[in-house]
Backbone and ligand atoms as CSV (ligand in chain L), in Angstrom:
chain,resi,resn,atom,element,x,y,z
A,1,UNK,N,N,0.855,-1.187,0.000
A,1,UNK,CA,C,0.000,0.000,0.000
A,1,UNK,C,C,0.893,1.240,0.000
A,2,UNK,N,N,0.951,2.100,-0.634
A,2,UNK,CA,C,0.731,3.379,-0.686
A,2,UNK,C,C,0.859,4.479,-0.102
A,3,UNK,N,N,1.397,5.515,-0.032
A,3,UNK,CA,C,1.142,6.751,1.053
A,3,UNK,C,C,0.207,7.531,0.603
A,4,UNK,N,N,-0.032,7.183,-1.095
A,4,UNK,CA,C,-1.400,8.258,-1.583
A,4,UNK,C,C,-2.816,7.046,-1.043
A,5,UNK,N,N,-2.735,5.342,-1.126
A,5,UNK,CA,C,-3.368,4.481,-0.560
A,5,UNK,C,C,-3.974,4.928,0.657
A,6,UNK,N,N,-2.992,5.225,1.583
A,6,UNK,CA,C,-3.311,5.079,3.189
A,6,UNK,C,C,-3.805,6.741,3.063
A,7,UNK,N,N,-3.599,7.594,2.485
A,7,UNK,CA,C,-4.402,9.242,2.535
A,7,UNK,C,C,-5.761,8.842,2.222
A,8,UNK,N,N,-6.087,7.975,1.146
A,8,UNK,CA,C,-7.206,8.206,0.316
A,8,UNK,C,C,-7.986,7.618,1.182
A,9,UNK,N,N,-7.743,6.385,2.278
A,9,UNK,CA,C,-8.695,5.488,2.927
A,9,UNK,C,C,-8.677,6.746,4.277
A,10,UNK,N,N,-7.500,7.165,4.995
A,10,UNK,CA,C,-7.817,7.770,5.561
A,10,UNK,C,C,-8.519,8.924,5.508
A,11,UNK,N,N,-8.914,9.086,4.480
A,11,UNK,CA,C,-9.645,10.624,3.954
A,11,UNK,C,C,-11.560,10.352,4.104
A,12,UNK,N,N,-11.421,8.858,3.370
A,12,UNK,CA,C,-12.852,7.992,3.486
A,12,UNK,C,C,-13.335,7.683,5.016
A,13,UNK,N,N,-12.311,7.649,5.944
A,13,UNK,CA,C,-12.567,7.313,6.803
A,13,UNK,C,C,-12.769,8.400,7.567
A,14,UNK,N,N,-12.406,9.743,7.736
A,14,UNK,CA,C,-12.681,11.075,7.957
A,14,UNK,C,C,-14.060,11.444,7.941
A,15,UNK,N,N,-14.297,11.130,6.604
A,15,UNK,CA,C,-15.554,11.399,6.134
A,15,UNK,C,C,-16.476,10.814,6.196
A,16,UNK,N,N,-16.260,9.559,7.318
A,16,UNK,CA,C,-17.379,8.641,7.800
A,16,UNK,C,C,-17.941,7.609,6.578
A,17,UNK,N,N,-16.884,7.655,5.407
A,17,UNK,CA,C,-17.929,6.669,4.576
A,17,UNK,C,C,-17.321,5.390,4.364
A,18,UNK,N,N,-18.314,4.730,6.061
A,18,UNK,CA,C,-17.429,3.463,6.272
A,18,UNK,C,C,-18.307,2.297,4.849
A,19,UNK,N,N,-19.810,2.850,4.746
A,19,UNK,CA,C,-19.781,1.927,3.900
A,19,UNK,C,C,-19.787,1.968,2.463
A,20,UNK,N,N,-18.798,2.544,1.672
A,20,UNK,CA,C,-17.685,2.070,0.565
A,20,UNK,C,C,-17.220,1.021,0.994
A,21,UNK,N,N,-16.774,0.447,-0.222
A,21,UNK,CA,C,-16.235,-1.207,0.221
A,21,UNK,C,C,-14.868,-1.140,-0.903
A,22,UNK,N,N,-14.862,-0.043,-1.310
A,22,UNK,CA,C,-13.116,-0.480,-1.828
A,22,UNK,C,C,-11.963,-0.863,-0.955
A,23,UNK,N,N,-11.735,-0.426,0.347
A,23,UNK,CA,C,-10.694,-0.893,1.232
A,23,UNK,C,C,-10.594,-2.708,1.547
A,24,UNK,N,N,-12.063,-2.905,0.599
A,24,UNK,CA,C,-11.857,-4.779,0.834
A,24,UNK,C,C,-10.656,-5.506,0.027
A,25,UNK,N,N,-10.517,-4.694,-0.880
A,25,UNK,CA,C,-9.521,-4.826,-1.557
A,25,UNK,C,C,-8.174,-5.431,-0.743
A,26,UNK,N,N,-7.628,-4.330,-0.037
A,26,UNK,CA,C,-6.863,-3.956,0.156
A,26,UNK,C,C,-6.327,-5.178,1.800
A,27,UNK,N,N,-7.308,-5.828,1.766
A,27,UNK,CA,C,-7.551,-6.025,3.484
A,27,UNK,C,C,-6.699,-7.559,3.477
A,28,UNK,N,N,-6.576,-8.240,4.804
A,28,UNK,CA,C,-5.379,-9.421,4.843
A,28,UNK,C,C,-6.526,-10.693,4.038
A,29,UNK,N,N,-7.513,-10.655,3.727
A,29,UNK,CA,C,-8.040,-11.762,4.002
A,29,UNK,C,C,-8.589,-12.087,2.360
A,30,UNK,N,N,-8.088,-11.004,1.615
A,30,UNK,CA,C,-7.639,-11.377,0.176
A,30,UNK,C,C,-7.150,-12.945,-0.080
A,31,UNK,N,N,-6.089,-13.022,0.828
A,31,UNK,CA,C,-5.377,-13.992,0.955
A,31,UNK,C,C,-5.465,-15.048,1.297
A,32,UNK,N,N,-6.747,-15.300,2.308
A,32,UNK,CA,C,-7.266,-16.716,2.852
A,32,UNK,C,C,-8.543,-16.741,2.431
A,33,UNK,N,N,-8.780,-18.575,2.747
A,33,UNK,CA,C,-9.928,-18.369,2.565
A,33,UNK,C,C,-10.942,-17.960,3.431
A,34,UNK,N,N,-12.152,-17.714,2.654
A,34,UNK,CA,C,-13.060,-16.757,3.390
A,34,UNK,C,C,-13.406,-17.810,4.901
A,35,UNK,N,N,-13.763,-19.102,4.515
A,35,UNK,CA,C,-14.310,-19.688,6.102
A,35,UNK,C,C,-13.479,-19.014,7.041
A,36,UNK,N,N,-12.335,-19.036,7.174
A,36,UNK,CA,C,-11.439,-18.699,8.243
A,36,UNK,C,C,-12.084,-17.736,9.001
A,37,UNK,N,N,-12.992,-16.594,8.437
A,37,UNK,CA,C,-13.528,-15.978,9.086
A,37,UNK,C,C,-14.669,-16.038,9.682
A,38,UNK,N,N,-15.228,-16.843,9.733
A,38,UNK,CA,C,-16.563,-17.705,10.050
A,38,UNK,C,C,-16.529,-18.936,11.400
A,39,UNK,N,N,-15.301,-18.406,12.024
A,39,UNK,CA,C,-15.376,-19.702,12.887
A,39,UNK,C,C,-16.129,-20.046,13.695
A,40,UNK,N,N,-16.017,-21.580,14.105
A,40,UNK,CA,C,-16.892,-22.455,15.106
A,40,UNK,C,C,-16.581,-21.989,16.421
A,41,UNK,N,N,-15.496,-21.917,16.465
A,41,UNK,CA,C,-14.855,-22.206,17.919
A,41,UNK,C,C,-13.985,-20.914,18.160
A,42,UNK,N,N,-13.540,-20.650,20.186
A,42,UNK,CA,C,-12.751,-19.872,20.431
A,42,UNK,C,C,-11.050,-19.598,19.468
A,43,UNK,N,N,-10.573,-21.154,18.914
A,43,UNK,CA,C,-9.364,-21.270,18.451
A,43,UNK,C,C,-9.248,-20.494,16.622
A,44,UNK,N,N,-10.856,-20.971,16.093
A,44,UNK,CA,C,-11.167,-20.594,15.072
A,44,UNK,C,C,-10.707,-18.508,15.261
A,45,UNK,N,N,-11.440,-17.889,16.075
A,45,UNK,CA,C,-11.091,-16.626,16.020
A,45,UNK,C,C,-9.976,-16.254,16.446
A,46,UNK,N,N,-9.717,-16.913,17.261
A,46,UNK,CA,C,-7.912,-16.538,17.249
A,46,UNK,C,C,-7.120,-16.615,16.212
A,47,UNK,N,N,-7.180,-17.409,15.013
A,47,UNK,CA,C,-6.897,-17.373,13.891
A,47,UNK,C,C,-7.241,-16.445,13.015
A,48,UNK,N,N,-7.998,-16.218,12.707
A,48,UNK,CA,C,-8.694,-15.066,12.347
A,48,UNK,C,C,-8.265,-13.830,12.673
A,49,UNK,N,N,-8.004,-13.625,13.924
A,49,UNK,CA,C,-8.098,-12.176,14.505
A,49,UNK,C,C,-6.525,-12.177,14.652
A,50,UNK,N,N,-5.922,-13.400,14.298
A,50,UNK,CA,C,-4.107,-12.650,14.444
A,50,UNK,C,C,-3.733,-12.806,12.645
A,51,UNK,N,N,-4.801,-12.791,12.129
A,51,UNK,CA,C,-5.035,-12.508,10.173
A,51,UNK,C,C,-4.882,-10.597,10.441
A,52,UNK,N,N,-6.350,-10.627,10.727
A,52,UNK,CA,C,-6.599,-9.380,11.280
A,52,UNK,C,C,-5.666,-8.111,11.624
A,53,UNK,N,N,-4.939,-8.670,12.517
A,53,UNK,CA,C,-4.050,-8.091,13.811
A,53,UNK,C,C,-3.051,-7.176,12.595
A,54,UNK,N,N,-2.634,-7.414,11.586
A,54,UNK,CA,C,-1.679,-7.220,10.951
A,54,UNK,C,C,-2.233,-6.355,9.396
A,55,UNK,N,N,-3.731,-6.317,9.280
A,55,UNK,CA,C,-4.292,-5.778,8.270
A,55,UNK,C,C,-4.575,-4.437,8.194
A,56,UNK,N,N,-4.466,-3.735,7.019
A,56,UNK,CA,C,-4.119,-2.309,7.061
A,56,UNK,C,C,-5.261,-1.755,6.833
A,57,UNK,N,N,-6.456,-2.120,6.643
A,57,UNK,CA,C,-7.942,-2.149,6.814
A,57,UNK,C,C,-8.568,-2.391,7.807
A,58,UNK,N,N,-7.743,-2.671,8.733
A,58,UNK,CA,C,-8.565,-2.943,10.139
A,58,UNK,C,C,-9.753,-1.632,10.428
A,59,UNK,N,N,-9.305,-0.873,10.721
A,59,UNK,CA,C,-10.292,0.087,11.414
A,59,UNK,C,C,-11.527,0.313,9.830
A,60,UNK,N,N,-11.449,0.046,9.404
A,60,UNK,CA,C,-12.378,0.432,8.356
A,60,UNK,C,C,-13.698,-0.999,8.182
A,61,UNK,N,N,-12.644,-2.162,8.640
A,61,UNK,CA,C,-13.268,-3.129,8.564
A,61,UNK,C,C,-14.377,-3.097,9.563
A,62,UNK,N,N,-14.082,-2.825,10.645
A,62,UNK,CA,C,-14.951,-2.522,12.041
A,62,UNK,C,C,-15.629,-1.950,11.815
A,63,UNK,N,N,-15.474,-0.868,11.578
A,63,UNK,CA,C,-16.530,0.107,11.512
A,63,UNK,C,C,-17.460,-0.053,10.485
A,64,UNK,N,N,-17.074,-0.591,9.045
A,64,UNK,CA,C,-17.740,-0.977,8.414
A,64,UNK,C,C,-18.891,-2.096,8.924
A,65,UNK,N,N,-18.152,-2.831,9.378
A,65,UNK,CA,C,-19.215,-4.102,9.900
A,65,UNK,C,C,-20.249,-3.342,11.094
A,66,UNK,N,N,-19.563,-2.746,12.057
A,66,UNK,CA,C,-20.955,-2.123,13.290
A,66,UNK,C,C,-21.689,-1.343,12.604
A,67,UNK,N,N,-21.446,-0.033,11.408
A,67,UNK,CA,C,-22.505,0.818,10.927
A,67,UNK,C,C,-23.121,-0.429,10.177
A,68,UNK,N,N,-22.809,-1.694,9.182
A,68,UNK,CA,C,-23.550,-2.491,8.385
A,68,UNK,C,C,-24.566,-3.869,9.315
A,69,UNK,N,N,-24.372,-3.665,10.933
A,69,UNK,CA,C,-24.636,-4.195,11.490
A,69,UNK,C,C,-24.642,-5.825,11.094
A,70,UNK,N,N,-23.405,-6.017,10.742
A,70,UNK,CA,C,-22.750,-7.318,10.518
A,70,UNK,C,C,-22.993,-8.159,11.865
A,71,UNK,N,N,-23.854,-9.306,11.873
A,71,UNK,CA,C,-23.499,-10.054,13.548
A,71,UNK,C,C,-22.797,-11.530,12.884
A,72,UNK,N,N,-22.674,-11.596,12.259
A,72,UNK,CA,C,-21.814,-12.943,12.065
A,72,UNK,C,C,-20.339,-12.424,11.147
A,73,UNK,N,N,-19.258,-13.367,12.226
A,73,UNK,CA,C,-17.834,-13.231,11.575
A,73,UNK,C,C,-17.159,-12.418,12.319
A,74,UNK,N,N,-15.888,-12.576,12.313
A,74,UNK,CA,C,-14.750,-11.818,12.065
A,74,UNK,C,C,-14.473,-10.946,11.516
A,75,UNK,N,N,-14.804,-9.368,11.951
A,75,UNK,CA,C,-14.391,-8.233,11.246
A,75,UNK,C,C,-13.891,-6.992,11.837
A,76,UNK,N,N,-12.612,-7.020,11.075
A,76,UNK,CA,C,-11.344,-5.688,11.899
A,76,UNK,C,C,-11.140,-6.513,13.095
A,77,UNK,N,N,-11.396,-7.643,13.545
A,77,UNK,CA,C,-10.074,-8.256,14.180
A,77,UNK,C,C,-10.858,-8.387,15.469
A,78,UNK,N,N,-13.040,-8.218,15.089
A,78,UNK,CA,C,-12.973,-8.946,16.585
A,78,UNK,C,C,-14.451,-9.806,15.997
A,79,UNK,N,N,-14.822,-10.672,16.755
A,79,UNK,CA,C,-15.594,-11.544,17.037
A,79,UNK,C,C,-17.217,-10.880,17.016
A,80,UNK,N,N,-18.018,-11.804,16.943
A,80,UNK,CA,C,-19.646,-10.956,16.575
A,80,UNK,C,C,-19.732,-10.829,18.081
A,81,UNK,N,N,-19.289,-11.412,19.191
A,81,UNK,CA,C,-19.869,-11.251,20.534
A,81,UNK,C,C,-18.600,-9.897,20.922
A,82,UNK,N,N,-17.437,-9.697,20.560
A,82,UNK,CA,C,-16.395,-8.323,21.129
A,82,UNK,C,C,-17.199,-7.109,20.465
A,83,UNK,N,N,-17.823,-7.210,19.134
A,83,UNK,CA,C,-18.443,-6.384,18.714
A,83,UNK,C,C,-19.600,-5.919,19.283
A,84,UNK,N,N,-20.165,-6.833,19.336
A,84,UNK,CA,C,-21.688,-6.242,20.657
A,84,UNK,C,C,-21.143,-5.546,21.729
A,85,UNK,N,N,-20.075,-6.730,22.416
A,85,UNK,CA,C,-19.216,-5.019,23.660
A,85,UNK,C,C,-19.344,-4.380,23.572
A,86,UNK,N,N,-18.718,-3.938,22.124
A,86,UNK,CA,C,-17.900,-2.578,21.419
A,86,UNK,C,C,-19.219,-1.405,21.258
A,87,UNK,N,N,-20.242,-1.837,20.802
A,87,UNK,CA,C,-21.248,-1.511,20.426
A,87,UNK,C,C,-22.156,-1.190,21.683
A,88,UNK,N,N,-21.987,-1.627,22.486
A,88,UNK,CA,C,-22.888,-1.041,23.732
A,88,UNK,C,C,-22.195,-0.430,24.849
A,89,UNK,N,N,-20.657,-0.376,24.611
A,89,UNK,CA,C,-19.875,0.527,25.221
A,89,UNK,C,C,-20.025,1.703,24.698
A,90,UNK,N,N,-20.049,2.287,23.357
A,90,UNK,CA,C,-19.931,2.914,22.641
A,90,UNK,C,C,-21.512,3.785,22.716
A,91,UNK,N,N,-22.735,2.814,22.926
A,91,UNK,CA,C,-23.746,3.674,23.524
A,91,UNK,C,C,-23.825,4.339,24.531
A,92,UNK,N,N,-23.547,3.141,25.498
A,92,UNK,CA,C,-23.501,4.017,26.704
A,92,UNK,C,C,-22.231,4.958,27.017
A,93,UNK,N,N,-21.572,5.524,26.062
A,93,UNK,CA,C,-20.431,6.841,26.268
A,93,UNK,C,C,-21.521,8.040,26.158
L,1,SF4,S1,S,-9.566,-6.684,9.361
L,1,SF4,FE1,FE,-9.658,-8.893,9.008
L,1,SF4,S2,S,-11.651,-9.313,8.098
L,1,SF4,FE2,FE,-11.247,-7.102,7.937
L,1,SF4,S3,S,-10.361,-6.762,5.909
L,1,SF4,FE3,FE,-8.685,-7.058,7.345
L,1,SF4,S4,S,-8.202,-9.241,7.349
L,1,SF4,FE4,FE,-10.221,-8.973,6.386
């Protein structure tokens, strides 16, 4: 990626328009396959989320998924149940 890459997403992301979906492009999971993100089990998201951990789309991914109210999967590196946390921490601020 880019330094005009990482302006342009950070510019999208400024501007709140988490849901564009060009940064999918760009994200770790190009690379695997998609189940990986779909897991059964605690071990399943740990896999997943150290995919994640290292993706330069993370924050876009998140946010994308809570404004698209995504509840299933792995996205930006947390779990459909860390996301509900995230999401009712975030109300009650
Ligand atoms: S944060 Fe994870 S799920 Fe989201 S784009 Fe990156 S690798 Fe894919």
């Amino acid at each position: 990626m880019t330094t005009t890459d990482i302006q342009h997403y950070e510019n999208q992301r400024n501007l709140g328009s988490y849901r564009s979906t060009e940064w999918m492009s760009l994200g770790n999971c190009r690379l695997v396959e998609p189940d990986i993100f779909f897991p059964s089990d605690g071990a399943g998201v740990d896999k997943a989320r150290k995919i994640c951990s290292t993706c330069p789309v993370r924050d876009h991914c998140l946010e994308y998924a809570l404004s698209e109210q995504i509840e299933h999967g792995v996205w930006g590196g947390m779990s459909e149940r860390a996301r509900r946390r995230l999401k009712s921490q975030r109300r009650a601020a």
